[in-house]
Jmol script that loads the backbone (N, CA, C; Angstrom):
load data "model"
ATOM      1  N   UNK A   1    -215.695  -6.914 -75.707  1.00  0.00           N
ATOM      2  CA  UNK A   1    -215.023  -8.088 -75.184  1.00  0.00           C
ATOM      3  C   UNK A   1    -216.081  -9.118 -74.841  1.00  0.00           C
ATOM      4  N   UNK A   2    -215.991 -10.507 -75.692  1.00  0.00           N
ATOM      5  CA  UNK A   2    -217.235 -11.529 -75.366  1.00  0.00           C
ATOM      6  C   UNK A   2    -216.386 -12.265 -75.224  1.00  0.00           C
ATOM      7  N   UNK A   3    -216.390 -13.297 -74.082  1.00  0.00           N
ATOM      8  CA  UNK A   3    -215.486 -14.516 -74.074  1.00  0.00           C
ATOM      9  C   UNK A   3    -216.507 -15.310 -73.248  1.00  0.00           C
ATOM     10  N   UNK A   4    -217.043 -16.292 -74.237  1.00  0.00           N
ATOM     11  CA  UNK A   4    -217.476 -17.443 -73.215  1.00  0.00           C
ATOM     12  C   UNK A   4    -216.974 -18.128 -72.296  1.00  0.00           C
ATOM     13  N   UNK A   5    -217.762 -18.255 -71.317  1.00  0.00           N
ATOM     14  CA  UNK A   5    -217.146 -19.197 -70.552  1.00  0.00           C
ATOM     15  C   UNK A   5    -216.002 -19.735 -69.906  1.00  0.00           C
ATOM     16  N   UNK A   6    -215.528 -18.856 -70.174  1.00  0.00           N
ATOM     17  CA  UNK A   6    -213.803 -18.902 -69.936  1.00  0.00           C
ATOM     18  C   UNK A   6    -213.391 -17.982 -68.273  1.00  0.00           C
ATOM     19  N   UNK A   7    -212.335 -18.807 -67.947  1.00  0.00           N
ATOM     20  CA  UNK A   7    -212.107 -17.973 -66.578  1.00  0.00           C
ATOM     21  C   UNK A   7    -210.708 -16.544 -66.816  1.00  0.00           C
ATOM     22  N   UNK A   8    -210.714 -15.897 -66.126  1.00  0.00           N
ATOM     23  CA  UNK A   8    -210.073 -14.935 -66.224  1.00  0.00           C
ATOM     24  C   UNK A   8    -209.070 -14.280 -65.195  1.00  0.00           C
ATOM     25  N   UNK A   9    -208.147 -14.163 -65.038  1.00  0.00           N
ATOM     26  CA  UNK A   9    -207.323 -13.045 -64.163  1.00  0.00           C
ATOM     27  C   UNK A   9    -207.330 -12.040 -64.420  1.00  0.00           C
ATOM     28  N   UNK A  10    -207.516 -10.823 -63.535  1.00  0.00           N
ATOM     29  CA  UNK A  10    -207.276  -9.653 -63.660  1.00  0.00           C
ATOM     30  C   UNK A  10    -206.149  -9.530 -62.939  1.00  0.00           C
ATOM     31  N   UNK A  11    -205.433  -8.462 -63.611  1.00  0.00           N
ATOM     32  CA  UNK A  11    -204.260  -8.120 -63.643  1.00  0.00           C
ATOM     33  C   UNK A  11    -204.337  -6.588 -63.028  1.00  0.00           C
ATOM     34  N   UNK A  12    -203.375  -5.791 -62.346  1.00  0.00           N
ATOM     35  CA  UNK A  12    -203.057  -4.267 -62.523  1.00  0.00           C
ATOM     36  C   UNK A  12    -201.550  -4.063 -63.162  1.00  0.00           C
ATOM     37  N   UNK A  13    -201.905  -3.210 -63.442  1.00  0.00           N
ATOM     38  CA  UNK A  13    -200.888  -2.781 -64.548  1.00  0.00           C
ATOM     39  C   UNK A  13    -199.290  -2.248 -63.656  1.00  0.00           C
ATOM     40  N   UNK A  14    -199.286  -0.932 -63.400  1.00  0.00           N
ATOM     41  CA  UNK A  14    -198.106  -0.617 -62.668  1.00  0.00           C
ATOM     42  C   UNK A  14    -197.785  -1.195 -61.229  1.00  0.00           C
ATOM     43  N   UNK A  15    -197.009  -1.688 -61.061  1.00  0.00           N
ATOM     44  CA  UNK A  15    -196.250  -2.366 -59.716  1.00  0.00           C
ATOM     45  C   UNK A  15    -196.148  -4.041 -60.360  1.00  0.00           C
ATOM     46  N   UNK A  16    -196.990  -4.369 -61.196  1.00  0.00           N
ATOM     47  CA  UNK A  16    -197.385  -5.862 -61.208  1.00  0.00           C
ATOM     48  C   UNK A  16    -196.855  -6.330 -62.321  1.00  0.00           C
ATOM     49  N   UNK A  17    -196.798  -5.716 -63.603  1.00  0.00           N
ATOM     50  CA  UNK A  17    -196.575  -6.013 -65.149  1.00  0.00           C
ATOM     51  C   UNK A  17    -195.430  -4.765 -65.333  1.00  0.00           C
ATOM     52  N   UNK A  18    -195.647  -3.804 -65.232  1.00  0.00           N
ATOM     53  CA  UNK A  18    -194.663  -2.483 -65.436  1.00  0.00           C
ATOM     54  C   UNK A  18    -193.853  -2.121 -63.866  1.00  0.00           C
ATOM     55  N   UNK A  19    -192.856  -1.228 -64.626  1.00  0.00           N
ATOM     56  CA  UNK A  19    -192.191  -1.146 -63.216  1.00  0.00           C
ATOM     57  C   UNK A  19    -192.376   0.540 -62.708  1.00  0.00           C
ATOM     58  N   UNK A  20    -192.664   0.766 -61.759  1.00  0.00           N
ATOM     59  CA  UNK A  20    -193.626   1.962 -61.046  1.00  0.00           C
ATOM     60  C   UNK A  20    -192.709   3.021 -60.499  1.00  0.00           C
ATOM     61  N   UNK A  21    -192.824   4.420 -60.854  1.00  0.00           N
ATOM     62  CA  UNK A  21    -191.699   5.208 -60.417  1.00  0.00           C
ATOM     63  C   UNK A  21    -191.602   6.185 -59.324  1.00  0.00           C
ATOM     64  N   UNK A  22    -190.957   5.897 -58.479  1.00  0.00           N
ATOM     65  CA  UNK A  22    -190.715   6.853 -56.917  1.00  0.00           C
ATOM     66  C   UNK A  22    -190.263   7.788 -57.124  1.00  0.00           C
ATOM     67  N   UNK A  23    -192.060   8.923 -56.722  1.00  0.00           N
ATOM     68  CA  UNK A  23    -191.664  10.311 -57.074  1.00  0.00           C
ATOM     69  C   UNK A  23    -191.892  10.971 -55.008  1.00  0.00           C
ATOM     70  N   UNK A  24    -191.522  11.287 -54.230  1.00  0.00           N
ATOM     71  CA  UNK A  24    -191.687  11.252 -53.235  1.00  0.00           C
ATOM     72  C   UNK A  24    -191.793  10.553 -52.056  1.00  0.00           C
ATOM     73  N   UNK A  25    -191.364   9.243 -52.541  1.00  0.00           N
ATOM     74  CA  UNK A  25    -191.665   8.280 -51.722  1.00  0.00           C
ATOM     75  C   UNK A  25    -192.805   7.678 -51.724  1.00  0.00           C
ATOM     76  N   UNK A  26    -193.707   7.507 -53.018  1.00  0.00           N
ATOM     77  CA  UNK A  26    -194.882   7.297 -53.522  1.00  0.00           C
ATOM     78  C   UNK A  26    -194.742   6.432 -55.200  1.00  0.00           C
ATOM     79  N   UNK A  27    -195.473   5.364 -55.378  1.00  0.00           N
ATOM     80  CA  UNK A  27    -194.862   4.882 -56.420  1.00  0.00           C
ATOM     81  C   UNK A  27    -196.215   5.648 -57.402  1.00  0.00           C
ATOM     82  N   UNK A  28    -195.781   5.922 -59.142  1.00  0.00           N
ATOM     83  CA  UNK A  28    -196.524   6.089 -59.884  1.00  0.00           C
ATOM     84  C   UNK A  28    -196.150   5.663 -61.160  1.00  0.00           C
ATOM     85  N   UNK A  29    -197.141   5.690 -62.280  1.00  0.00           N
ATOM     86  CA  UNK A  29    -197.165   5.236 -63.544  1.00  0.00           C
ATOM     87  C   UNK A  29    -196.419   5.883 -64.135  1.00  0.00           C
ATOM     88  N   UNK A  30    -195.650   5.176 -65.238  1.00  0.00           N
ATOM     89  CA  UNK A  30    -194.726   5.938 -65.948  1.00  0.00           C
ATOM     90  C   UNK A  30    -195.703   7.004 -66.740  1.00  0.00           C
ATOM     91  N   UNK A  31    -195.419   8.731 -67.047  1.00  0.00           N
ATOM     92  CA  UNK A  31    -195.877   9.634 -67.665  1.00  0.00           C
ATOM     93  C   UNK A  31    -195.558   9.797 -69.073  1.00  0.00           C
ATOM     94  N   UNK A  32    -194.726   8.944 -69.469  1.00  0.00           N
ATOM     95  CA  UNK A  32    -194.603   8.557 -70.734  1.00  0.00           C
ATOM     96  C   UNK A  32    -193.869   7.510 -71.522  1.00  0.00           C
ATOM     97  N   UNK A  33    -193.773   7.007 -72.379  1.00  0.00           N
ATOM     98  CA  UNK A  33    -193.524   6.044 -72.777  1.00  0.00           C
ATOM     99  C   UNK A  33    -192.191   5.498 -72.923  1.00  0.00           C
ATOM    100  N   UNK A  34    -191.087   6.786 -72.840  1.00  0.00           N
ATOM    101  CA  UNK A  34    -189.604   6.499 -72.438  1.00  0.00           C
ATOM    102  C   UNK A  34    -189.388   6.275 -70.675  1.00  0.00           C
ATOM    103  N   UNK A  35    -190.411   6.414 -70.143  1.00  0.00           N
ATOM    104  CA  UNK A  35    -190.480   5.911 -68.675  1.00  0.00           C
ATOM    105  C   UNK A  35    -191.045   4.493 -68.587  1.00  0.00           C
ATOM    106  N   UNK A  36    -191.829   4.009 -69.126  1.00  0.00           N
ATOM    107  CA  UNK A  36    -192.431   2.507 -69.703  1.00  0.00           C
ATOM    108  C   UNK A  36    -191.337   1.235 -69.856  1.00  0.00           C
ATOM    109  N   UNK A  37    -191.447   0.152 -68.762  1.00  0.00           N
ATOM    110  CA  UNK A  37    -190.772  -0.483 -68.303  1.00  0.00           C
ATOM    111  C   UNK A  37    -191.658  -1.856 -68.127  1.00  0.00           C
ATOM    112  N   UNK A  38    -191.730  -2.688 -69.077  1.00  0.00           N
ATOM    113  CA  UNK A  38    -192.076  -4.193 -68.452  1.00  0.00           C
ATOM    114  C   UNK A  38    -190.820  -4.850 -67.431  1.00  0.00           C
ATOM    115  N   UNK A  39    -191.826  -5.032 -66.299  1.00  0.00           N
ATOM    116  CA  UNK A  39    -191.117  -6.051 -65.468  1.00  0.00           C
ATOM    117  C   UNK A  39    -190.374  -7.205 -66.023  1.00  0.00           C
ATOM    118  N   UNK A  40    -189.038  -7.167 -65.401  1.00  0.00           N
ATOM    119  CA  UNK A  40    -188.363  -8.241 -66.021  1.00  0.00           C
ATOM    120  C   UNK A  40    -189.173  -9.773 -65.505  1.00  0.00           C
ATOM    121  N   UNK A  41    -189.060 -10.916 -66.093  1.00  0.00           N
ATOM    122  CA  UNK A  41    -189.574 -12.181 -65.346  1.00  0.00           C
ATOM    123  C   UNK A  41    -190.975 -12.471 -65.463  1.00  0.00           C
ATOM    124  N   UNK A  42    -191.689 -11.138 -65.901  1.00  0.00           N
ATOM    125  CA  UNK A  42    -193.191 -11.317 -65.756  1.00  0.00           C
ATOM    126  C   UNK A  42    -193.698 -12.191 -67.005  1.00  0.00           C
ATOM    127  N   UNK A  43    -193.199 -12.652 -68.165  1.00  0.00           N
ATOM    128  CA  UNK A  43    -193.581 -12.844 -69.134  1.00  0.00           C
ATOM    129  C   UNK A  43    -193.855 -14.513 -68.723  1.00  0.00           C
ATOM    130  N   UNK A  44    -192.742 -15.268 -67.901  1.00  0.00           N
ATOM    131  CA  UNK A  44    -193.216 -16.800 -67.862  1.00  0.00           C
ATOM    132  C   UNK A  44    -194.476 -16.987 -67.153  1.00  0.00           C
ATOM    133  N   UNK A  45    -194.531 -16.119 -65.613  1.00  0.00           N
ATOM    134  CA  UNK A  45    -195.599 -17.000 -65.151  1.00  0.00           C
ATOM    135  C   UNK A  45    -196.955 -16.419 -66.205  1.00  0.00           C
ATOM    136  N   UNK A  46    -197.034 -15.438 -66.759  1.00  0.00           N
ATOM    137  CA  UNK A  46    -198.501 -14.872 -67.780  1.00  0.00           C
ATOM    138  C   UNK A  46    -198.508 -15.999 -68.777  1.00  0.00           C
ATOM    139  N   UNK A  47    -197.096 -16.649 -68.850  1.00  0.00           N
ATOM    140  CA  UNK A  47    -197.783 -17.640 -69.794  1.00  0.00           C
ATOM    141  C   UNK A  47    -198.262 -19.064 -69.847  1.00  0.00           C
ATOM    142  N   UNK A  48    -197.732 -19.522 -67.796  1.00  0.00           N
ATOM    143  CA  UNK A  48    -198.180 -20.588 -67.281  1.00  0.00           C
ATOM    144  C   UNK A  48    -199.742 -20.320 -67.105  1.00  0.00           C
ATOM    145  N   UNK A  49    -200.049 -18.915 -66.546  1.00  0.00           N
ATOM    146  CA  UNK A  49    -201.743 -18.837 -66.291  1.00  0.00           C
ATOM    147  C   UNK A  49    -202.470 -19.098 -67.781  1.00  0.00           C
ATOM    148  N   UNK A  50    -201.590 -18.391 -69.373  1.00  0.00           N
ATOM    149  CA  UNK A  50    -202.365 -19.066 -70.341  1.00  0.00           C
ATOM    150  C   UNK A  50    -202.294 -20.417 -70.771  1.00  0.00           C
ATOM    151  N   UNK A  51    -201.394 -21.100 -70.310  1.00  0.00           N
ATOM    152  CA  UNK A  51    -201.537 -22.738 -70.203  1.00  0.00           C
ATOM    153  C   UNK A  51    -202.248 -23.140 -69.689  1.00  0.00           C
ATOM    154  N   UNK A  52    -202.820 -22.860 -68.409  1.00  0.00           N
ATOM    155  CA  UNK A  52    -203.922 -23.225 -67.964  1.00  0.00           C
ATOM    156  C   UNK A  52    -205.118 -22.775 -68.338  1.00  0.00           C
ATOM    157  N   UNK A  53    -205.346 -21.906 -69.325  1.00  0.00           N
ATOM    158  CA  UNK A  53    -206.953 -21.520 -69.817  1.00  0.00           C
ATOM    159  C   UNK A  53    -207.009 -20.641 -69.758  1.00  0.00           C
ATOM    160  N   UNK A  54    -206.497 -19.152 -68.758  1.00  0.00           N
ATOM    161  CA  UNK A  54    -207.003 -18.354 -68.483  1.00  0.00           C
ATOM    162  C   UNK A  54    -206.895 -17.636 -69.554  1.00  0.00           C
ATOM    163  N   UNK A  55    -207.896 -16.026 -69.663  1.00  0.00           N
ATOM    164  CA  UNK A  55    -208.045 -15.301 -70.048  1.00  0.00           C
ATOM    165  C   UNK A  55    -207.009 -14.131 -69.318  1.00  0.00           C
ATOM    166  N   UNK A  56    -206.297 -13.343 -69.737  1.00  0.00           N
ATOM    167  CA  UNK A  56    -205.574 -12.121 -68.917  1.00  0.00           C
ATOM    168  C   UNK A  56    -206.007 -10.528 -69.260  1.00  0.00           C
ATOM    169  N   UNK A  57    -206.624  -9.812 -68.356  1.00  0.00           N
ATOM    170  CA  UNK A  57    -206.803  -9.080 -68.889  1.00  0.00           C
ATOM    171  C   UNK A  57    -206.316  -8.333 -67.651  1.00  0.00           C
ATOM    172  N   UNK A  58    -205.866  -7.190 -67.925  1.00  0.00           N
ATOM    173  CA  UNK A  58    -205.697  -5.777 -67.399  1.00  0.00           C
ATOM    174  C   UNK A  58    -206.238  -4.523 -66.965  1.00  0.00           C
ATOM    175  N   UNK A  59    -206.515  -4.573 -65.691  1.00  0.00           N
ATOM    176  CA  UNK A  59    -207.250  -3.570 -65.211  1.00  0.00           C
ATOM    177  C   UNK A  59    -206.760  -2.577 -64.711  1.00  0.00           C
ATOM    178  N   UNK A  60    -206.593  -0.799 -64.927  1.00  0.00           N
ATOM    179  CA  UNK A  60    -205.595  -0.064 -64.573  1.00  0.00           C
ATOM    180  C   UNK A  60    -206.317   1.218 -64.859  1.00  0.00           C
ATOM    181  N   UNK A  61    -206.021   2.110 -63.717  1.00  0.00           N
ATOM    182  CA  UNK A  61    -206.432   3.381 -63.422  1.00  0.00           C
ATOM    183  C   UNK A  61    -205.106   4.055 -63.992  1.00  0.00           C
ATOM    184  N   UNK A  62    -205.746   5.189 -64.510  1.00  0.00           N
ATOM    185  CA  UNK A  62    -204.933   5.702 -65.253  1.00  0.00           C
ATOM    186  C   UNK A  62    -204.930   7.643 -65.105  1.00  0.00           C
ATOM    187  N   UNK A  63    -205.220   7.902 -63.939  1.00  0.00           N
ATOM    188  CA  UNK A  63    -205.744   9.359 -64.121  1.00  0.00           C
ATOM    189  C   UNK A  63    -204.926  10.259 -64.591  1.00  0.00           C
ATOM    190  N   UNK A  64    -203.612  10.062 -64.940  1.00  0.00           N
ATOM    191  CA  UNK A  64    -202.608  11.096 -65.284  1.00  0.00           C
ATOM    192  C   UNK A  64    -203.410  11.621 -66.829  1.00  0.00           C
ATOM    193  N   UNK A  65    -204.155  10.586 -67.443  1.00  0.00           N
ATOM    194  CA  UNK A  65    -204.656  11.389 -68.836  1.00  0.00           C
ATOM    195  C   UNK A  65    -206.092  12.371 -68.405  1.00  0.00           C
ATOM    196  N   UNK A  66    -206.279  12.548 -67.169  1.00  0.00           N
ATOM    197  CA  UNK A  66    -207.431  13.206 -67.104  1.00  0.00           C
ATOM    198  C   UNK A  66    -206.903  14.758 -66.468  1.00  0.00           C
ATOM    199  N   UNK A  67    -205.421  14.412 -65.727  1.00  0.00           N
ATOM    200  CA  UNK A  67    -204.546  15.085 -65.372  1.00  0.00           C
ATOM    201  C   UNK A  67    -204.247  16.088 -66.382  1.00  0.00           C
ATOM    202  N   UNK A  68    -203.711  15.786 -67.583  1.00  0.00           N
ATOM    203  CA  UNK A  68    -203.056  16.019 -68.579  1.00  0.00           C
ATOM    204  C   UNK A  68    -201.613  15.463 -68.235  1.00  0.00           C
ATOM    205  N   UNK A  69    -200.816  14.673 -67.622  1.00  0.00           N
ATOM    206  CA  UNK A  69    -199.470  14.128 -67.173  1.00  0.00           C
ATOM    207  C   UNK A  69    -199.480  13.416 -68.025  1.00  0.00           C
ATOM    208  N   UNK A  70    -199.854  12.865 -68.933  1.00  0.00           N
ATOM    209  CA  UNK A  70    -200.339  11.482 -70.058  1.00  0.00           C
ATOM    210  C   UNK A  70    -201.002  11.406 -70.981  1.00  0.00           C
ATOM    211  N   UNK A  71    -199.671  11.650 -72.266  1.00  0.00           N
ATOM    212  CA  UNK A  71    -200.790  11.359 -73.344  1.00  0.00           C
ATOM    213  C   UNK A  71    -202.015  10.177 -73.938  1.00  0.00           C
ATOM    214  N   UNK A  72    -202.964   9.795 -74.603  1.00  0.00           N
ATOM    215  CA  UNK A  72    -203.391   9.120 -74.764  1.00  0.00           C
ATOM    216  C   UNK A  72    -202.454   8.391 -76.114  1.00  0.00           C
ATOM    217  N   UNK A  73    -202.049   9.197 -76.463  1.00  0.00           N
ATOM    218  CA  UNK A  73    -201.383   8.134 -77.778  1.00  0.00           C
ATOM    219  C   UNK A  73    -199.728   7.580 -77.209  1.00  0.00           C
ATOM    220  N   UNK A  74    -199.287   8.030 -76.036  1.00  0.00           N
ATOM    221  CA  UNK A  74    -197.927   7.687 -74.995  1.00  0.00           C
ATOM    222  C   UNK A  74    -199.031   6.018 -74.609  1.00  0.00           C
ATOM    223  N   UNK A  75    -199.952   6.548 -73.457  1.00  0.00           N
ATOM    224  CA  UNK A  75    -200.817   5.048 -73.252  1.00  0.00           C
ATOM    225  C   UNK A  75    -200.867   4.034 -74.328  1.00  0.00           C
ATOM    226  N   UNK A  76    -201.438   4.271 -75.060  1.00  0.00           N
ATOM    227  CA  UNK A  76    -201.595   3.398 -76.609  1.00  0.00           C
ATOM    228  C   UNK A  76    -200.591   2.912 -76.625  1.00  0.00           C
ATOM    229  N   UNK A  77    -199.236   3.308 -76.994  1.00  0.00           N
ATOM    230  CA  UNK A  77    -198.095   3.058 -77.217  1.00  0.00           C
ATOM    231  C   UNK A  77    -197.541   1.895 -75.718  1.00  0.00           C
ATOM    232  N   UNK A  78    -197.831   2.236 -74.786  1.00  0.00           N
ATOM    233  CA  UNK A  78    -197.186   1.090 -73.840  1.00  0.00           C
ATOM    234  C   UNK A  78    -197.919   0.362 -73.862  1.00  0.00           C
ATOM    235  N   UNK A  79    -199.255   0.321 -74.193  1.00  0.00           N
ATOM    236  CA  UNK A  79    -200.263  -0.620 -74.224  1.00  0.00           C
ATOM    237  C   UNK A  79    -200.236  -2.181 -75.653  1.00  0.00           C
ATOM    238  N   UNK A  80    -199.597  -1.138 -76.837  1.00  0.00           N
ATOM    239  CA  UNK A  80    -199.356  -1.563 -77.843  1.00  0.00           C
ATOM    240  C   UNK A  80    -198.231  -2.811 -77.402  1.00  0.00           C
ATOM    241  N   UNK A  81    -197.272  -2.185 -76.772  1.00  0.00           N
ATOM    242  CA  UNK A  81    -196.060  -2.839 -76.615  1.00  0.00           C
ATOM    243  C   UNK A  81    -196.054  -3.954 -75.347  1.00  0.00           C
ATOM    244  N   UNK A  82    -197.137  -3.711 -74.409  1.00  0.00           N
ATOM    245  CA  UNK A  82    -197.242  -4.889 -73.697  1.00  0.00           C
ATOM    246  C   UNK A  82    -198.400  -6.177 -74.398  1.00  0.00           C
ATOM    247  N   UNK A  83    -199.094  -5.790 -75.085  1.00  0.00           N
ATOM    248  CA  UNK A  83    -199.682  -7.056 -76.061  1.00  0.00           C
ATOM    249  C   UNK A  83    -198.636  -7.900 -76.431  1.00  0.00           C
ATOM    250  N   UNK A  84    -197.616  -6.419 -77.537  1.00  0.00           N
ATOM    251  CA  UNK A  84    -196.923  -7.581 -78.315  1.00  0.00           C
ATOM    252  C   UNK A  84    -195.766  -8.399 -77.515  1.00  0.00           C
ATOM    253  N   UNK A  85    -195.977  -8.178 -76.549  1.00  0.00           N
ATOM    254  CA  UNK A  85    -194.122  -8.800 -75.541  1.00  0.00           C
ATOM    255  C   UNK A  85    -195.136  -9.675 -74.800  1.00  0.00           C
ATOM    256  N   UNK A  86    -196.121  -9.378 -73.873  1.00  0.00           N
ATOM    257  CA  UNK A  86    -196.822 -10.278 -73.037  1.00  0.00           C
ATOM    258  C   UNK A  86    -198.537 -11.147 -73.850  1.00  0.00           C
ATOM    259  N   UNK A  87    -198.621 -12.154 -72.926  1.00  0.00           N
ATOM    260  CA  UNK A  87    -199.895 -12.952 -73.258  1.00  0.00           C
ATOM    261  C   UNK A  87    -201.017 -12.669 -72.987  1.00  0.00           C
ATOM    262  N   UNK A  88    -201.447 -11.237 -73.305  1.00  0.00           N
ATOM    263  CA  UNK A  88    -202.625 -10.116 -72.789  1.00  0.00           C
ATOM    264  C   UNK A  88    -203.356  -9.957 -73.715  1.00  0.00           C
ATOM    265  N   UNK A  89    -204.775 -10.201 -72.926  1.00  0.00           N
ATOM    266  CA  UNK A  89    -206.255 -10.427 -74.203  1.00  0.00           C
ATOM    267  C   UNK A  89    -207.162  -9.295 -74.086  1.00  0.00           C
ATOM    268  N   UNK A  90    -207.075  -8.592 -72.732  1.00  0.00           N
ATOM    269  CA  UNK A  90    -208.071  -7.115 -72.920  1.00  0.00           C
ATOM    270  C   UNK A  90    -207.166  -6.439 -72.188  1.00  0.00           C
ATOM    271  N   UNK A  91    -207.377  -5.299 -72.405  1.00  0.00           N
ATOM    272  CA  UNK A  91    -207.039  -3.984 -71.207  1.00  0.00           C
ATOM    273  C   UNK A  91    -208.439  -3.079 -71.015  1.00  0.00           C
ATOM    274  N   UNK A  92    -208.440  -2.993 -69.442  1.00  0.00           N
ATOM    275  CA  UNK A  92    -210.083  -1.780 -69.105  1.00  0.00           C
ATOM    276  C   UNK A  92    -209.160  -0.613 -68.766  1.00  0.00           C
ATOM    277  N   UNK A  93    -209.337   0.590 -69.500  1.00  0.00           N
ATOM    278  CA  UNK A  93    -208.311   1.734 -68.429  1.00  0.00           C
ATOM    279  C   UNK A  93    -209.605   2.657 -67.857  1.00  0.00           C
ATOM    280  N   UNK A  94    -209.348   2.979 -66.645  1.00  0.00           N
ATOM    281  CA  UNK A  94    -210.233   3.915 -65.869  1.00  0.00           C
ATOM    282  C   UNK A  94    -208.960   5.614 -66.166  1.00  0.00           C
ATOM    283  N   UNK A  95    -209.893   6.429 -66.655  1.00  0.00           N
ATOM    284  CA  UNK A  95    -208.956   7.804 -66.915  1.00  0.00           C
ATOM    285  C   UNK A  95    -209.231   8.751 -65.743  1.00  0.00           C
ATOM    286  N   UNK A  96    -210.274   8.504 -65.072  1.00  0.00           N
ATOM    287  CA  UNK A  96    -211.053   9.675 -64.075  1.00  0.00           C
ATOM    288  C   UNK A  96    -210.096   9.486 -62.576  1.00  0.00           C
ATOM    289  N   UNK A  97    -210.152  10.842 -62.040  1.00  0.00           N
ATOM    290  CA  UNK A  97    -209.405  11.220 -60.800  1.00  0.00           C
ATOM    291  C   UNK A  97    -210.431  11.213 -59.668  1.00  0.00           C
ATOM    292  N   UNK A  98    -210.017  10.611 -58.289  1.00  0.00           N
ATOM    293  CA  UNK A  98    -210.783  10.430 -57.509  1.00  0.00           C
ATOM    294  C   UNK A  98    -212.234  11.378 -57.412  1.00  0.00           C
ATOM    295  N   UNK A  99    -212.217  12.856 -57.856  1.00  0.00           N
ATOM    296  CA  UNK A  99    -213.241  13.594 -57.271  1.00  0.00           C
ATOM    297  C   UNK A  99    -213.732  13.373 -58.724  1.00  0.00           C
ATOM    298  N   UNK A 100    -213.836  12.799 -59.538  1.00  0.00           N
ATOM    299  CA  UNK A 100    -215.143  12.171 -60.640  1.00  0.00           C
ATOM    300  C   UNK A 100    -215.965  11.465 -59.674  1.00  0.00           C
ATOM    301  N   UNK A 101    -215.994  10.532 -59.108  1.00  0.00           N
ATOM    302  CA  UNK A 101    -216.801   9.866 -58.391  1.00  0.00           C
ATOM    303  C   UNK A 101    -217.057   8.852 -59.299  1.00  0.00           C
ATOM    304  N   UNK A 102    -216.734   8.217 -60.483  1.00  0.00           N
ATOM    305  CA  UNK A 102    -216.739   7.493 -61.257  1.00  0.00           C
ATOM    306  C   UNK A 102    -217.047   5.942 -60.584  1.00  0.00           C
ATOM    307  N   UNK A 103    -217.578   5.095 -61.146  1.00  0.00           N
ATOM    308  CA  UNK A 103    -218.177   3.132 -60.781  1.00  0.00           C
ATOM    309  C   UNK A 103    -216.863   2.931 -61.368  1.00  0.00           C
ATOM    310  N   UNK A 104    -216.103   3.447 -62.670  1.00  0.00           N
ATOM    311  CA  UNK A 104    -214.814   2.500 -62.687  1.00  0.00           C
ATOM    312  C   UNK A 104    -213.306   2.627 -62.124  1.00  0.00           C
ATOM    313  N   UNK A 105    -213.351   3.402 -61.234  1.00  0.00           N
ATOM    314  CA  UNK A 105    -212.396   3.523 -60.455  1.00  0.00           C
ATOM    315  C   UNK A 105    -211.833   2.571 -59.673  1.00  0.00           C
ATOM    316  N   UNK A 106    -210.666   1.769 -59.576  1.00  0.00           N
ATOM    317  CA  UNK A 106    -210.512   0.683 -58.868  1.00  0.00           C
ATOM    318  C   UNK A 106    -210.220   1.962 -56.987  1.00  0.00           C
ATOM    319  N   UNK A 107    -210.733   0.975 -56.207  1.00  0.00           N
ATOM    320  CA  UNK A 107    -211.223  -0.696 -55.866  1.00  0.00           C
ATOM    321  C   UNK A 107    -212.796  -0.328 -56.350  1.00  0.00           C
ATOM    322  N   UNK A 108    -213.152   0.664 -56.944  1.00  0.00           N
ATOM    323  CA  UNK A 108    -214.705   0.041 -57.307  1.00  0.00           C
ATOM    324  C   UNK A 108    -215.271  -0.893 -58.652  1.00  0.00           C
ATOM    325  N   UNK A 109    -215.713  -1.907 -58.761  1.00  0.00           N
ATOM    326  CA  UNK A 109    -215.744  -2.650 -59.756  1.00  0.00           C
ATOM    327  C   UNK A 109    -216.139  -2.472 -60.558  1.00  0.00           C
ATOM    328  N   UNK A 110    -216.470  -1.207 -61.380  1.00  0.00           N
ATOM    329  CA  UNK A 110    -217.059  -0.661 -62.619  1.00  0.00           C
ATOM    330  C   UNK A 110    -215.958  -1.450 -64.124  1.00  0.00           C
ATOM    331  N   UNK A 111    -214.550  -1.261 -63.962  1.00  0.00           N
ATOM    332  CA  UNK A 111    -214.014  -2.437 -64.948  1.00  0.00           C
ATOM    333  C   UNK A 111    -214.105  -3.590 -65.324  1.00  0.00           C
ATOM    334  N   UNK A 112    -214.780  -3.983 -64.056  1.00  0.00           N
ATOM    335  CA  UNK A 112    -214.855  -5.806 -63.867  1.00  0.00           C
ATOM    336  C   UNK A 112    -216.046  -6.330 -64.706  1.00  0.00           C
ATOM    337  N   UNK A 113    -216.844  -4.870 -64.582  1.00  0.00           N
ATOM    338  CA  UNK A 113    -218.232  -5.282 -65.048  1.00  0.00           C
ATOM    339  C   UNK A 113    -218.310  -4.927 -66.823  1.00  0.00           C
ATOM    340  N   UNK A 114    -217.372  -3.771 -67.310  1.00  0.00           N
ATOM    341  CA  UNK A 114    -218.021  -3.555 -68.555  1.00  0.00           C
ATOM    342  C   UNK A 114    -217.520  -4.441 -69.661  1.00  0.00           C
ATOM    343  N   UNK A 115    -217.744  -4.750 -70.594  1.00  0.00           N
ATOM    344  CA  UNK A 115    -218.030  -5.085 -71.485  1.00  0.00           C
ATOM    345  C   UNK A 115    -218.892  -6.487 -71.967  1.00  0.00           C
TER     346      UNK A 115
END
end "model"
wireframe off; spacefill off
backbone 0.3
color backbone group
């Protein structure tokens, strides 16, 4: 991902763009792709921020594939399908579960930084 000069929003993925599912009174990522839900409404303002210049990209922890709860080709697939419906120019996915100790784990900024 090279983009000059250009400003950018980061985005998270479930609660914000997708719609997030209450398993205990705890919200989580859909585990597969018949659970995969774009937010209704989200598509105008993503495309007022690309009227204004921005870049959109997507930043989203994803540990259910490190879990095994999530396939990688289920991900692909919602990933595929929010390009083609929304105005989205990268996605960073973090796969690692808290005890990796991983830099790209949100809130740590290891996504912000790569590419």
């Amino acid at each position: 991902m090279n983009y000059p000069s250009h400003k950018a929003v980061f985005l998270d993925r479930d609660g914000v763009l997708t719609k997030s599912h209450v398993r205990n009174g705890k919200p989580y990522a859909p585990r597969n792709f018949f659970e995969f839900e774009i937010l209704p409404n989200i598509k105008a303002p993503l495309n007022a921020l690309k009227r204004m210049g921005y870049i959109l990209i997507v930043i989203t922890n994803q540990p259910d594939i490190r879990r095994g709860d999530l396939s990688v080709v289920d991900l692909e697939k919602m990933h595929h399908q929010m390009k083609s419906e929304l105005p989205l120019d990268h996605f960073e996915v973090c796969t690692h579960v808290d005890e990796d100790h991983c830099e790209c784990r949100k809130p740590k900024p290891g996504m912000l930084k790569s590419g």
